[in-house]
C-alpha positions in Angstrom: 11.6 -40.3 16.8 9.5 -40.8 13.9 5.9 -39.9 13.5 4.8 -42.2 10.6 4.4 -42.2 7.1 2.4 -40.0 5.5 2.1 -39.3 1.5 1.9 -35.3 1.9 2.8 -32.9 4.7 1.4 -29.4 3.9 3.0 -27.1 6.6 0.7 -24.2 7.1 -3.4 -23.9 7.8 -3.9 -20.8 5.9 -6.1 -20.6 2.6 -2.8 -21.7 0.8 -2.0 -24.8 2.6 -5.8 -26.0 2.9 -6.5 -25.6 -0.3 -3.8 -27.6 -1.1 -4.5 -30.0 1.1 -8.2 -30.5 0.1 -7.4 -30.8 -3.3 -4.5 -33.7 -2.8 -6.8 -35.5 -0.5 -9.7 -35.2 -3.3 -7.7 -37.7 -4.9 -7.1 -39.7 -2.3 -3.9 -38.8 -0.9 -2.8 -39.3 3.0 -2.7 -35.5 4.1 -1.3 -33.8 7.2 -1.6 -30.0 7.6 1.1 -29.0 10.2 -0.1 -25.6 12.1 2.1 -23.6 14.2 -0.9 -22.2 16.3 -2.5 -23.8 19.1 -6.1 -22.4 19.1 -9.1 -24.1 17.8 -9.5 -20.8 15.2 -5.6 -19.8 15.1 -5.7 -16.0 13.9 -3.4 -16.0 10.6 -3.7 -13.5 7.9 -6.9 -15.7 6.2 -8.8 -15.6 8.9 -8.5 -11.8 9.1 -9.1 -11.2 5.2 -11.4 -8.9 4.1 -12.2 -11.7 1.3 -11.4 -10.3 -2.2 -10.8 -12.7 -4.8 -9.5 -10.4 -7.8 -6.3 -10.8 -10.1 -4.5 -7.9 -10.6 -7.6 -6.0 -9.4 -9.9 -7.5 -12.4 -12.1 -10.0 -12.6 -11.4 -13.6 -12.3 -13.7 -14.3 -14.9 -11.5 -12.5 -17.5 -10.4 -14.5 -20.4 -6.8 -16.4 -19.2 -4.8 -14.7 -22.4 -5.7 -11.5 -21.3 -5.6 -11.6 -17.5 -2.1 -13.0 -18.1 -1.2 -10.0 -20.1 -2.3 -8.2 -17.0 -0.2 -9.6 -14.6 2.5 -8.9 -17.3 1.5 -5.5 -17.4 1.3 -4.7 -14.1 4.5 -5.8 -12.9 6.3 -4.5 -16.4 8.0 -7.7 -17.0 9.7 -8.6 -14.1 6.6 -11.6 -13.2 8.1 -14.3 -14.1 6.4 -15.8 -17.3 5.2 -19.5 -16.6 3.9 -17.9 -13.1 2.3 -15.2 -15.1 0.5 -17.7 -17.3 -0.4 -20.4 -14.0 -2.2 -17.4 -12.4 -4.1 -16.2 -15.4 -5.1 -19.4 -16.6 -6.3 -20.7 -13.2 -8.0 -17.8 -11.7 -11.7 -18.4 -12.6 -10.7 -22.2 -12.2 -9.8 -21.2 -8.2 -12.7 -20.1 -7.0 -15.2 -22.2 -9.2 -13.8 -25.2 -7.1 -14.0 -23.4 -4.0 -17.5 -22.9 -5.0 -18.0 -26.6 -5.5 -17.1 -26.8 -2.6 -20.1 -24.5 -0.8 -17.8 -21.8 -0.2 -20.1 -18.5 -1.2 -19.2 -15.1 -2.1 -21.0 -11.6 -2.7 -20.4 -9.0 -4.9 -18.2 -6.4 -3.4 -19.3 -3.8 -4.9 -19.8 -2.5 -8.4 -15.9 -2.4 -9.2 -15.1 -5.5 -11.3 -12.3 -6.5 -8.9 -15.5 -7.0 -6.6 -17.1 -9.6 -8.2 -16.0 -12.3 -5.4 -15.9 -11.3 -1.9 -16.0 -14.0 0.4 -19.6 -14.5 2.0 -20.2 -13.1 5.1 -18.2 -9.8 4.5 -15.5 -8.5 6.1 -14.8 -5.5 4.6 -16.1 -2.1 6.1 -15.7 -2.6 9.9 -13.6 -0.7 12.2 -11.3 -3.2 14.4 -11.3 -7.1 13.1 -14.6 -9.0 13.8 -13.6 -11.8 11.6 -15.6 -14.3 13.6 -18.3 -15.7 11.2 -17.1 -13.7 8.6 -15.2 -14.2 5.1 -11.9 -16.0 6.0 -13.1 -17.6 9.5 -16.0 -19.3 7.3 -13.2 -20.8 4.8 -11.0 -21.7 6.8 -13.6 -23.8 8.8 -15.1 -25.3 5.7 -12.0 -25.9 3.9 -10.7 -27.9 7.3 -14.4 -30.3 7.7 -13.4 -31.0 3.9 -10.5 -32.0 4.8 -11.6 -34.0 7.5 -14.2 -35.5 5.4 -12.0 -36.7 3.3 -9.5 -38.6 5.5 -7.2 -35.8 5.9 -5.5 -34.3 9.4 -5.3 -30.8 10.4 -2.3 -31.0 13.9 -2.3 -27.7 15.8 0.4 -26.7 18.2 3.0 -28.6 15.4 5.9 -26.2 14.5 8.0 -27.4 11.2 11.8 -26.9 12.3 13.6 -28.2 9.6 13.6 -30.7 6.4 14.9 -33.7 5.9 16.7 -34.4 2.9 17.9 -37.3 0.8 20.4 -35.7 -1.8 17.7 -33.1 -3.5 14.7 -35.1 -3.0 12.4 -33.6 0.7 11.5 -36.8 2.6 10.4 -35.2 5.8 10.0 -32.7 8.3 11.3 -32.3 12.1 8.3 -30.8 14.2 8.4 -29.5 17.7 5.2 -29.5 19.5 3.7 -30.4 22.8 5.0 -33.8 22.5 8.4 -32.9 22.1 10.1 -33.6 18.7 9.4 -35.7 16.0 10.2 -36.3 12.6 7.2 -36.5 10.0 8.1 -38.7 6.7 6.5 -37.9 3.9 6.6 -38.0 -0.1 6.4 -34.3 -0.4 5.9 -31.5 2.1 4.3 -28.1 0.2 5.3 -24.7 2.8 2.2 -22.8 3.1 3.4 -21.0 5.8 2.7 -17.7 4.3 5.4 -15.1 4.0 8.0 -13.1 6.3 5.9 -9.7 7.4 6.5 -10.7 10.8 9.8 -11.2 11.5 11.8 -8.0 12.2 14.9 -9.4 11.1 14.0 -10.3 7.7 12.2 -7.0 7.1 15.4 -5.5 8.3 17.1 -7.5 5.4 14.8 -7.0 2.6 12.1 -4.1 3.4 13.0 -1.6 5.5 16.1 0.5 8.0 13.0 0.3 10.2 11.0 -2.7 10.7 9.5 -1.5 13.8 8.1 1.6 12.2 5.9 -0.8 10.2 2.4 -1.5 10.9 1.7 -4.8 11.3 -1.2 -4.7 9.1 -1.3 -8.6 9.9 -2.1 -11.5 11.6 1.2 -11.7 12.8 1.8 -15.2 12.2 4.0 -15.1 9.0 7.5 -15.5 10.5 9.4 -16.9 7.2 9.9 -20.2 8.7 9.0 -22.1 5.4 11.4 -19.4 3.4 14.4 -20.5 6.0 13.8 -23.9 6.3 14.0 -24.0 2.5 16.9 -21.9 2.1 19.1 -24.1 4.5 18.6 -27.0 1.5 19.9 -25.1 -1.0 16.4 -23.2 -2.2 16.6 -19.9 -4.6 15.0 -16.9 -4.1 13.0 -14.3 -6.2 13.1 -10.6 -5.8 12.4 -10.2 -1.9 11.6 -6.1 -1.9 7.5 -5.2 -2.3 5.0 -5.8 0.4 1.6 -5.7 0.0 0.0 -3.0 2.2 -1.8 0.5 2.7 -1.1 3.4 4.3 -2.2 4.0 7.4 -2.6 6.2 10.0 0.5 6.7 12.3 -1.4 6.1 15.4 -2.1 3.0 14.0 1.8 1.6 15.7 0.2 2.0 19.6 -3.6 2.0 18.6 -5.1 -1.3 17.3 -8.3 0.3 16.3 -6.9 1.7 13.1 -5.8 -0.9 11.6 -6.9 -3.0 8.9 -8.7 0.3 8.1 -9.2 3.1 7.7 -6.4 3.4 5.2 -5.2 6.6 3.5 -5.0 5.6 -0.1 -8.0 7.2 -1.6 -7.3 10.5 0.0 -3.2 10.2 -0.9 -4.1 9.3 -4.7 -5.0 13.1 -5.6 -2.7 15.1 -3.1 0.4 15.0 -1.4 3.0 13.0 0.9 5.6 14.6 2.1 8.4 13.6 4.8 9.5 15.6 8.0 11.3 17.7 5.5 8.6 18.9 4.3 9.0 17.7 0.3 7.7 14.8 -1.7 9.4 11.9 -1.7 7.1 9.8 -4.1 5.2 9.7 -7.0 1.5 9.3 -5.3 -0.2 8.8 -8.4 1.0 5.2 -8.4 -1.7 4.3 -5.6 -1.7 3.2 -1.9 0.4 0.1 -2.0 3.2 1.5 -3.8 3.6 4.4 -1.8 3.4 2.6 1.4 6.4 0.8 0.2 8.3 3.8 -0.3 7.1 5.2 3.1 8.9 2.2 4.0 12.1 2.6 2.4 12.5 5.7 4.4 15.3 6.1 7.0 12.2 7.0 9.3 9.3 6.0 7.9 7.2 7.1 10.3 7.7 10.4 9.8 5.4 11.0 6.5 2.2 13.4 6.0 -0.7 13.2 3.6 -1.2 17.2 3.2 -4.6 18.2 1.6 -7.3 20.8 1.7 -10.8 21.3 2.5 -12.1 19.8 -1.1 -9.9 17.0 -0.6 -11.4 15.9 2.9 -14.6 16.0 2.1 -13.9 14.8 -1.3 -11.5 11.8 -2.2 -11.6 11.5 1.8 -15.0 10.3 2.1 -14.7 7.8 -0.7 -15.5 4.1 -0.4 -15.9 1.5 1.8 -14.5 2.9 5.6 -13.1 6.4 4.5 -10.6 8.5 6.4 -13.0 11.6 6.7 -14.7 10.3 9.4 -13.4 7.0 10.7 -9.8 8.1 11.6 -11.0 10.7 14.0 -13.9 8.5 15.4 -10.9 5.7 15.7 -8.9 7.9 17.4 -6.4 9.2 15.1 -4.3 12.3 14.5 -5.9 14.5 12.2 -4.4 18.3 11.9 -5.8 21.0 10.2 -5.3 24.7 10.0 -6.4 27.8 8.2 -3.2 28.8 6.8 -0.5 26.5 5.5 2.3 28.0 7.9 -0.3 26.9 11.1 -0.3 23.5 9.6 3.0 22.9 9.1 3.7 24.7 12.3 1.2 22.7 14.1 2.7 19.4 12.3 6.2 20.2 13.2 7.1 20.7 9.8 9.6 23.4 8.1 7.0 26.3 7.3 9.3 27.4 4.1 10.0 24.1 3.3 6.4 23.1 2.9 4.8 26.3 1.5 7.6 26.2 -1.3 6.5 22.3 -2.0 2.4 23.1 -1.8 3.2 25.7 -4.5 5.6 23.9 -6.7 3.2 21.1 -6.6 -0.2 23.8 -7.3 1.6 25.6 -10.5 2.9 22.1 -12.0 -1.4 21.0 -11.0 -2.7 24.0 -13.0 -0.2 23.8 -15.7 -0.7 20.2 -16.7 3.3 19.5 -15.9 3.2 17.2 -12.6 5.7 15.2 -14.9 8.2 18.3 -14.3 8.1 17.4 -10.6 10.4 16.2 -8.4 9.9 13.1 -8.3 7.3 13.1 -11.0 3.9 12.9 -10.3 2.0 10.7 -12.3 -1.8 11.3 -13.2 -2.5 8.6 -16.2 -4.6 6.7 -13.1 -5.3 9.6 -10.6 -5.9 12.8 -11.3 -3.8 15.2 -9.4 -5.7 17.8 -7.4 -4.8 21.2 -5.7 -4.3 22.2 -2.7 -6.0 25.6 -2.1 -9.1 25.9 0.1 -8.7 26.3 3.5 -8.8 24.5 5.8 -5.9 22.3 5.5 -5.0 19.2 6.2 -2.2 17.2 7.7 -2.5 13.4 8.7 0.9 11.6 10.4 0.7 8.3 8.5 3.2 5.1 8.4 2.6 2.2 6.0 1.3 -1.0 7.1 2.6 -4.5 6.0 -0.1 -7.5 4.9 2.1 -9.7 3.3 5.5 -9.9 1.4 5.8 -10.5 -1.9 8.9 -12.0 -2.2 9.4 -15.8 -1.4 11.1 -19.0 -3.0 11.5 -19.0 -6.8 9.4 -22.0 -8.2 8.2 -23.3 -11.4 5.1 -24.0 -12.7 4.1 -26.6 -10.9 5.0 -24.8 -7.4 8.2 -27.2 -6.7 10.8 -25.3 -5.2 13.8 -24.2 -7.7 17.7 -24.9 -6.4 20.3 -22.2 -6.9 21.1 -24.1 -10.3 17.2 -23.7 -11.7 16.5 -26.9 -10.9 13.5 -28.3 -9.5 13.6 -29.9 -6.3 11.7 -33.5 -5.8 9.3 -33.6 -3.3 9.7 -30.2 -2.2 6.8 -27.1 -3.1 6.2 -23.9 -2.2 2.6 -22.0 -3.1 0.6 -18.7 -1.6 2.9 -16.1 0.2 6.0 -18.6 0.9 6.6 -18.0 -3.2 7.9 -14.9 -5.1 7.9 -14.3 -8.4 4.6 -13.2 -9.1 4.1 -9.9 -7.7 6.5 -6.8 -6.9 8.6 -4.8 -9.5 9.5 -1.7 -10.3 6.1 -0.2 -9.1 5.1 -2.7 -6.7 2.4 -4.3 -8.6 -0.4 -6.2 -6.5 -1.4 -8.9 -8.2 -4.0 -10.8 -5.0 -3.1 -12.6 -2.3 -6.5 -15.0 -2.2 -6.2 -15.5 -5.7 -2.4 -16.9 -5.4 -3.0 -18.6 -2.9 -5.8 -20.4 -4.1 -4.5 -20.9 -7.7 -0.5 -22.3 -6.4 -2.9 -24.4 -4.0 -4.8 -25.7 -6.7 -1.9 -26.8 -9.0 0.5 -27.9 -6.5 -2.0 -30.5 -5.6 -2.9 -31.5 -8.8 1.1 -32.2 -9.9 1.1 -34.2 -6.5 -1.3 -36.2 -8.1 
């Protein structure tokens, strides 16, 4: 049965898909937004944001060239080029429109990455009150603009599949309360955000363990746009990296510890070792990377941030929501012992094994040789610190998953890219349901507000 003609179908109510949708409609296109959820305010990972609009972790504001050389940068390479370019060129673009659009934002905090943070805040709680706040405000605003301008926003409407003439999308087949129908449409942009969600794929692309992940997310993001556009004959990009922190291990059965308190700031200058006892990564490439490494263990939730006295009341009181004291007040696991046999004995960990590792990691610390490590330890961004004044410190941690950074190859127009390279017609991709952009080597984080807002952006404006 057919459900009428529409110009656009956007499949997704995230900040990706409305932004798209607002934009297209701007120019007078017939919009419908297709949302899975059924509730009025349908929890996805938007409406739980903590509202940061940075690229790369600078400044929108910074000229395109360079933020493009950024990205570039950051990801050593592996971003692909023209994406590289549509995000640095955009970025200030983004969030002026959404700012013509009475959308307001704060400054974070003095950090230039800071400079936009969605207005109410949402950064610095305990738990997720989003109500009100930061991502609840968009979403709400971007929908009446929708609505405003003609557009439809259809809860309860689950995309199954496309429909296809040769390579050009003409369609999608919805399930929803009113059984199945088929939605015709010129285009149809996924916005359905990415695959953190769904166990299986995780299992395929991220980790032995998907069920030793947090689920540092609104767990809405199943990959249903990444599978529906795969069964046409869609391309994919490099499907490894998640963005994420590390948090507590409590944080699997306990719900308070999760967005934060992360362990980042603490990890940076110390160690993280597995139930062996021994490094396993290079901490000095920051929280996100080594969360995905956690991940890539065979059980990765069996890692410990190991520190001392200086460190807990040092780097783990730092910023917004620290560890030292919010994971105890939250409930977490937080060992610590006068001796570094007692900790390790009190962790469960091999007492040799771990005394052997503290030192190796101390002499290379004094000697200026963390490079002579095993793995290396880096320290061009954070300084490497020693463990040595007791008490010590052990915290069980596991790494939580936001989003996934891999998706559907597209160009730079966000239309979906065959097997061959070639676009197809009709059919785009933008925010989370893309790849391409972030990941690597070392994981970079490029923003998830940012692309989403930017692929948005352009994707309408090539819709025309």
């Amino acid at each position: 049965m057919s459900h009428g003609q529409h110009e656009i179908i956007v499949v997704g109510g995230g900040i990706a898909g409305l932004v798209t949708a607002v934009r297209a409609a701007q120019s007078g296109r017939k919009i419908a937004v297709l949302e899975r959820l059924t509730d009025d305010r349908y929890v996805c990972n938007t409406r739980l944001t903590g509202g940061v609009f940075h690229c790369a972790l600078n400044d929108v504001r910074t000229p395109a060239a360079e933020l493009t050389q950024i990205i570039e940068k950051a990801t050593e390479g592996t971003a692909t080029p023209e994406l590289a370019a549509m995000l640095g060129h955009n970025a200030k673009r983004a969030v002026e429109w959404l700012q013509s659009l009475g959308i307001r934002f704060v400054r974070g905090s003095p950090d230039p990455w800071h400079s936009f943070v969605l207005a109410p805040p949402n950064i610095a709680q305990l738990g997720r009150n989003w109500q009100g706040r930061a991502g609840d405000v968009l979403l709400r605003s971007l929908e009446t603009e929708l609505l405003r301008l003609g557009g439809t926003l259809l809860r309860g409407h689950e995309a199954r599949s496309l429909v296809m003439e040769g390579e050009r999308c003409t369609g999608v087949r919805v399930i929803s309360a009113g059984g199945e129908n088929e939605f015709s449409a010129q285009a149809v942009v996924l916005a359905d955000g990415g695959f953190q969600a769904n166990r299986e794929l995780l299992a395929q692309y991220v980790t032995r363990q998907p069920d030793q992940l947090v689920q540092r997310n609104a767990g809405s993001g199943v990959g249903s746009g990444l599978r529906m556009a795969l069964e046409v004959g869609a391309a994919l990009g490099e499907m490894s990296g998640f963005y994420g922190h590390v948090l507590s291990r409590d944080a699997l059965v306990n719900d308070m510890l999760w967005p934060y308190p992360w362990l980042d700031e603490l990890l940076k200058n110390y160690l993280v070792v597995g139930a062996d006892g021994q490094r396993f990564v290079d901490e000095g490439k920051g929280g996100v990377y080594v969360a995905n490494q956690i991940a890539k263990l065979d059980a990765p939730a069996s890692a410990w941030v190991i520190c001392d006295e200086t460190g807990w009341n040092g780097a783990g009181r730092e910023r917004f929501l620290p560890p030292n004291p919010n994971l105890e007040k939250a409930g977490a696991t937080v060992l610590h012992a006068s001796t570094l046999d007692g900790l390790a004995a009190a962790a469960g960990l091999p007492v040799h094994a771990l005394q052997a590792e503290v030192r190796r990691y101390n002499e290379a610390v004094a000697s200026g040789r963390c490079d002579q490590l095993a793995p290396p330890r880096s320290t061009a961004k954070f300084e490497a610190l020693p463990v040595g004044k007791a008490p010590f410190y052990a915290i069980p941690v596991a790494a939580g998953i936001t989003y996934t950074m891999g998706g559907l190859r597209i160009d730079a127009h966000c239309r979906v890219l065959t097997t061959d390279g070639e676009s197809f017609k009709g059919l785009y991709a933008v925010g989370s349901t893309t790849g391409g952009l972030e990941g690597g080597p070392r994981v970079a984080y490029v923003g998830g507000l940012i692309k989403a807002a930017v692929t948005g952006l352009v994707c309408a404006e090539d819709l025309g």
